[in-house]
N, C-alpha and C positions, 0 to 999 in steps of 0.2 A: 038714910043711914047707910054709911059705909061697910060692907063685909069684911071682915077681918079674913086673909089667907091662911086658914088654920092647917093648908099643906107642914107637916114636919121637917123641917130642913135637916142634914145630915149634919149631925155636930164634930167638928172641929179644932185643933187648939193650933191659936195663932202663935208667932214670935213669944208676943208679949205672955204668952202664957194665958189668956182670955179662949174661953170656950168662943165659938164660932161656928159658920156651916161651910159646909165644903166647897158649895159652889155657888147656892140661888139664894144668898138673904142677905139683907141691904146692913152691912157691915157698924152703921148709924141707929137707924131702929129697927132691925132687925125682921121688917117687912121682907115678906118672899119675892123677888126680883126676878128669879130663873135664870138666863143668859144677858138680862139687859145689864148695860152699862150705866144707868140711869134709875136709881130708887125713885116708885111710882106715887109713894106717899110722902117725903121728904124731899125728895129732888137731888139726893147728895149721889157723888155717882160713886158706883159702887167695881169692886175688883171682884171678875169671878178666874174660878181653874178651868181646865179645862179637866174633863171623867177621865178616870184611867180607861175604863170600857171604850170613853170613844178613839181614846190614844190607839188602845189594841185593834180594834176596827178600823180603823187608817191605815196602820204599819200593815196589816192585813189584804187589803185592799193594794196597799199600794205594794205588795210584796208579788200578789197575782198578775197584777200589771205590768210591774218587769219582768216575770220571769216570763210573760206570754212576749214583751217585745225581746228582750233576749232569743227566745226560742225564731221570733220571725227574724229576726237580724242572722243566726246562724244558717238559717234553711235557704235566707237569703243572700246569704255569703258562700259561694262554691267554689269550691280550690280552682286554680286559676292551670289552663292547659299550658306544659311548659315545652321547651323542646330537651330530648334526652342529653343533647349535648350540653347543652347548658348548667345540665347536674355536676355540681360542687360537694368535697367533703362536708361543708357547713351548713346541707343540707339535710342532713341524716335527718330521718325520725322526722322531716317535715310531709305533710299530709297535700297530695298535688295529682293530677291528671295528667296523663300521657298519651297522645295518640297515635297510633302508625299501624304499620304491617306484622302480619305475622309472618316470619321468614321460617320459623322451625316451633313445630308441637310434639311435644312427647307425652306418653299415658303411660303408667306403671301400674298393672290392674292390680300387679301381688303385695306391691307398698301403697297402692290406691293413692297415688300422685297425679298430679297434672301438671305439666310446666309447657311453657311457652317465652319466647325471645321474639322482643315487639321493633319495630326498627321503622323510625321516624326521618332519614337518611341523613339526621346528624350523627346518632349514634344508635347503639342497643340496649336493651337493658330485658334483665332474666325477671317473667313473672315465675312464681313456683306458690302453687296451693298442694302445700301438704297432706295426704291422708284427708283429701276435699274430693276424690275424682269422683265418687259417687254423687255426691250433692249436685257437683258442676253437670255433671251428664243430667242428672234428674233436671237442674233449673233450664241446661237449655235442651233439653227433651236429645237429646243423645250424638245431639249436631252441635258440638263443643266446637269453639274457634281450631282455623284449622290454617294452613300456611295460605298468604293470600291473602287472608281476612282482614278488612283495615277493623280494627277496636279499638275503643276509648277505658284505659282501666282508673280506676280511681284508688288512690293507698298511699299506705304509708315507706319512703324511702327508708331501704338499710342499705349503707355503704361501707363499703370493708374495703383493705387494702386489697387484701388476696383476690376480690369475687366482685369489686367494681358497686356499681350500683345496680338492685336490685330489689324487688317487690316481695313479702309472702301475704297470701292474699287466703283470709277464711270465711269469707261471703264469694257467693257465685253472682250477686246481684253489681258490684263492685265492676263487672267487665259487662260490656256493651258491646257487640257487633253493631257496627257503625253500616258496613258493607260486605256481603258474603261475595266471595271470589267465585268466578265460575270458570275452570277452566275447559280450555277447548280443546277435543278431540283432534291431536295434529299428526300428520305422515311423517315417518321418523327422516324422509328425505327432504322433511320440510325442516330442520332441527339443524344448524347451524353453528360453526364456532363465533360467529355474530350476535349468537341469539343465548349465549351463555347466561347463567342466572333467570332468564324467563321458568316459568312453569308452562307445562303441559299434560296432557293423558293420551296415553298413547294405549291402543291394542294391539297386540302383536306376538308373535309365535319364538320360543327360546329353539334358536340357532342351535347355540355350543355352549355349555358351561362346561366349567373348570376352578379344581380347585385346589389353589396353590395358598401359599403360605407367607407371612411378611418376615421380616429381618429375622424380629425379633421370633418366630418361628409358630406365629399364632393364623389360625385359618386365615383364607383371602378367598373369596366366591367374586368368579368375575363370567359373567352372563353375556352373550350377546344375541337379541334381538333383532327381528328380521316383520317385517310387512313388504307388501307389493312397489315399496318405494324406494327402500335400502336395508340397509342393516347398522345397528350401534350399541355399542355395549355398555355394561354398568358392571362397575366393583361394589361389593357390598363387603364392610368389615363384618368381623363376629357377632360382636354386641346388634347389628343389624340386623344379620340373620336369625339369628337368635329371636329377635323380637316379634319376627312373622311369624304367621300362622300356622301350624303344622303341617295342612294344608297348600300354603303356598311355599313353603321349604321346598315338600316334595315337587311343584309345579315349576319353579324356581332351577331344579336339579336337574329335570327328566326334558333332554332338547325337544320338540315337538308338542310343547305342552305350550297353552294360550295364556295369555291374562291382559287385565286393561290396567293399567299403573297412573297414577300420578308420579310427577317427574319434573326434576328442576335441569335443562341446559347447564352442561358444562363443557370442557376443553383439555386436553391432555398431549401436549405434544404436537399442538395445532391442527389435533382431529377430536368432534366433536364426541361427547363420552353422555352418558345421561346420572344423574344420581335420584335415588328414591327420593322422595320427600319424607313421609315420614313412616316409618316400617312397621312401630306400634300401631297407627292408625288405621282398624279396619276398611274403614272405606279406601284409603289410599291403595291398597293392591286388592283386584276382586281376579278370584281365579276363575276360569271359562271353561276351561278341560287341561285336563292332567293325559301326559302321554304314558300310552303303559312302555314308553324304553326304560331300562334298570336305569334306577341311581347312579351317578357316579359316585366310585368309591375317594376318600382319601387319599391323596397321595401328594408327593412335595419335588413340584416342580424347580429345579436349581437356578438360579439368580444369572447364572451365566447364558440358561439358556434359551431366557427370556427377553436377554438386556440386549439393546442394540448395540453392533460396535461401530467405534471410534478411533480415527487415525489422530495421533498427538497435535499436527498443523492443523485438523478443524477444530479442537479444542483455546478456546478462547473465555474470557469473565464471564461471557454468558452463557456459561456453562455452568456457573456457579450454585450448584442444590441440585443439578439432576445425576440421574445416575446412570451410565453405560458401564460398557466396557472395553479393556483396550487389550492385545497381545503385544509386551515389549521385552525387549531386553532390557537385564541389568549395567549401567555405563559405567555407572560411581555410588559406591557406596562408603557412608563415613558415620562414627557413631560421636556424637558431642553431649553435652549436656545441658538441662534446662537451668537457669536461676535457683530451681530448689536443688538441683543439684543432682537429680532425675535424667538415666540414660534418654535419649533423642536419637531416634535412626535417620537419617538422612539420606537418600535413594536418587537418582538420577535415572529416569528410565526411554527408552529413544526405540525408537520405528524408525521403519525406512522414511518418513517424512519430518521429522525433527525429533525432540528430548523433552520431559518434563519433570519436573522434579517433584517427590512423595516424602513428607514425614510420619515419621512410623513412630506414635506415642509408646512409652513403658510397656501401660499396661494391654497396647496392642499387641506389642510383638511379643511380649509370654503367652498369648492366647493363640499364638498362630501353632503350629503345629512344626515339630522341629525340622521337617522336611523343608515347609515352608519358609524358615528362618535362615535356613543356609543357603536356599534359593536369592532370597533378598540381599543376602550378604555375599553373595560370591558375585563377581561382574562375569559376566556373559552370559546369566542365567535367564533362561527364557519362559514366560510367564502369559498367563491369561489373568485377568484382576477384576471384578467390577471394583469400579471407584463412584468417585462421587467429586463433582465439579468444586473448583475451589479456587481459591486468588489471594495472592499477598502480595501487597506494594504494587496493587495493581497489574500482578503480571499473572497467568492463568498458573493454576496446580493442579493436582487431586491428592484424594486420600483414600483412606482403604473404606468402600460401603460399610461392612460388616467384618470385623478381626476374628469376630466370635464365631461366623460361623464359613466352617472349613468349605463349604460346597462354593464361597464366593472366591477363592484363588484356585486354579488347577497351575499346576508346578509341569512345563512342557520339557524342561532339561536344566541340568544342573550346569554353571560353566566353573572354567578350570582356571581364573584370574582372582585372585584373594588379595 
């Protein structure tokens, strides 16, 4: 005798309106069937559903599953290293590696910055971790990339018209020293205008400082260093100075006093100059001894009596951005006007080796001093100038360095031709 399947099937209502079960009972006679397709007491074949439990148990399953191959597919997807020149506005905001040099580091301990400018020798581009410099020192334990250092940084590009392309970076983990630079202890008579742009560390004993002032009337610290080998100087702006150590200010200041520098090769006039690397960066200037001679005090060296002079006939195009000075006479002077309708002075000025000719914008020659103005405008008047090299239509000129300030013309006599 046959057992009857007394399992209770889950009741149902089909289409037709007929009570039924959900999934397992032979739709004919009503025999429990389970998953088969085939009633085991009738033979008639039967339609089952599938359970909603096992519908959610698959979606489930299979929801784990992609989100584990998503997860391998991203980790195994790593933005591709590009070269900086290659960066396009249509780039923004896309997420990329870069790799190259560090040409310049700067640390702001009072805004707790860190910036850096990476240079792959297509181009550059500005990392800047904001209000990060603490974390950056803590992750790479206080030897933060430094100029020299080849890194690999990983981010996301911002491009602006104004600031190019550049990185802000809030992970320390994100920059990788690929290679720490070591630089070499060199004799400054080993330092060359050939060798411009290299880095070096040099130790070496302050000469002579001096502290003069630029155009615009703001500090100029200009140092020269001496070893058993030769001697070579470095200008440091404000904001430079500024950024050393208290410590190395005064070492900086006082001739006779040591220190070991980092330093990058440069060129001034076709003699070789050195510039700090980076003046924030303690390790880059370590002070040796401090000389006890006094400070030098402020004072402001005059532009004339620093500038080299120049006869009119060695003044040529490529003279074009530097700055001397010349003593001439006034030959011809004539006043016209600009387009806007804005007086123009027009100057003729002659050495005993030829003539060159100076325009003297508006709002120049109201800044000069009225001495000055009758000087320019009378012919035969004789004059000291620093200028500054110049060219129109390819023929040489100059202009006036500084209008504003009075120290750059000395007025040597007035002439009597109007």
């Amino acid at each position: 005798m046959t057992q009857e399947n007394t399992t209770p099937p889950k009741q149902v209502t089909g289409e037709d309106g007929k009570a039924g079960t959900y999934e397992s009972n032979c739709q004919v006679c009503g025999y429990y069937v389970g998953a088969s397709s085939v009633c085991h007491r009738c033979g008639a074949r039967t339609h089952t559903r599938t359970s909603i439990r096992t519908v959610r148990l698959v979606a489930l399953v299979g929801s784990i599953i992609g989100v584990i191959l998503l997860w391998v597919a991203a980790y195994l997807k790593q933005p591709e290293i590009i070269s900086i020149g290659d960066i396009t506005p249509t780039m923004n905001n896309a997420l990329v590696v870069i790799e190259g040099s560090v040409v310049e580091s700067q640390q702001d301990a009072e805004k707790n910055t860190f910036r850096m400018t990476v240079s792959d020798n297509t181009g550059n581009i500005r990392i800047n971790a904001f209000n990060q410099l603490d974390s950056f020192r803590a992750h790479f334990d206080e030897q933060l990339p430094s100029v020299g250092d080849t890194v690999r940084v990983t981010g996301a590009l911002n491009i602006s018209q104004a600031w190019g392309a550049a990185m802000f970076l809030n992970i320390p983990e994100r920059v990788t020293v690929v290679e720490k630079f070591e630089m070499k202890e060199t004799p400054i008579g080993d330092i060359t205008v050939e060798r411009s742009g290299q880095l070096f560390r040099i130790s070496a004993e302050v000469a002579d400082y001096d502290l003069g002032s630029t155009r615009a009337g703001d500090p100029m610290h200009r140092v020269t260093f001496r070893d058993n080998t030769g001697r070579i100087s470095m200008v440091l702006w404000q904001n430079q100075f500024e950024a050393l150590s208290g410590e190395a200010q005064k070492a900086f200041s006082r001739p006779g006093s040591w220190l070991s520098l980092s330093v990058r090769g440069s060129a001034f006039r076709d003699e070789p100059q050195l510039e700090l690397v980076d003046p924030g960066d303690p390790s880059a200037v370590e002070v040796i001894s401090i000389s006890d001679t006094a400070p030098v005090t402020a004072r402001r060296v005059s532009p004339l009596a620093r500038l080299d002079s120049m006869r009119i006939a060695d003044i040529t195009t490529a003279q074009a951005g530097r700055t001397f000075k010349i003593t001439v006479t006034v030959e011809e002077y004539s006043l016209s006007h600009t387009r806007g309708g804005d007086p123009m002075h027009r100057v003729s000025l002659g050495d005993e080796t030829d003539t060159i000719s100076m325009v003297i914008w508006a709002n120049q020659f109201d800044a000069l001093t009225r001495n000055t103005q009758r000087a320019f405008t009378t012919e035969g008047s004789r004059l000291t100038i620093a200028v500054e090299g110049d060219e129109f239509r390819g023929q040489p000129q100059v202009s006036l360095m500084d209008a504003f300030d009075p120290d750059t013309i000395e007025v040597l006599s007035i002439g009597d031709r109007r």
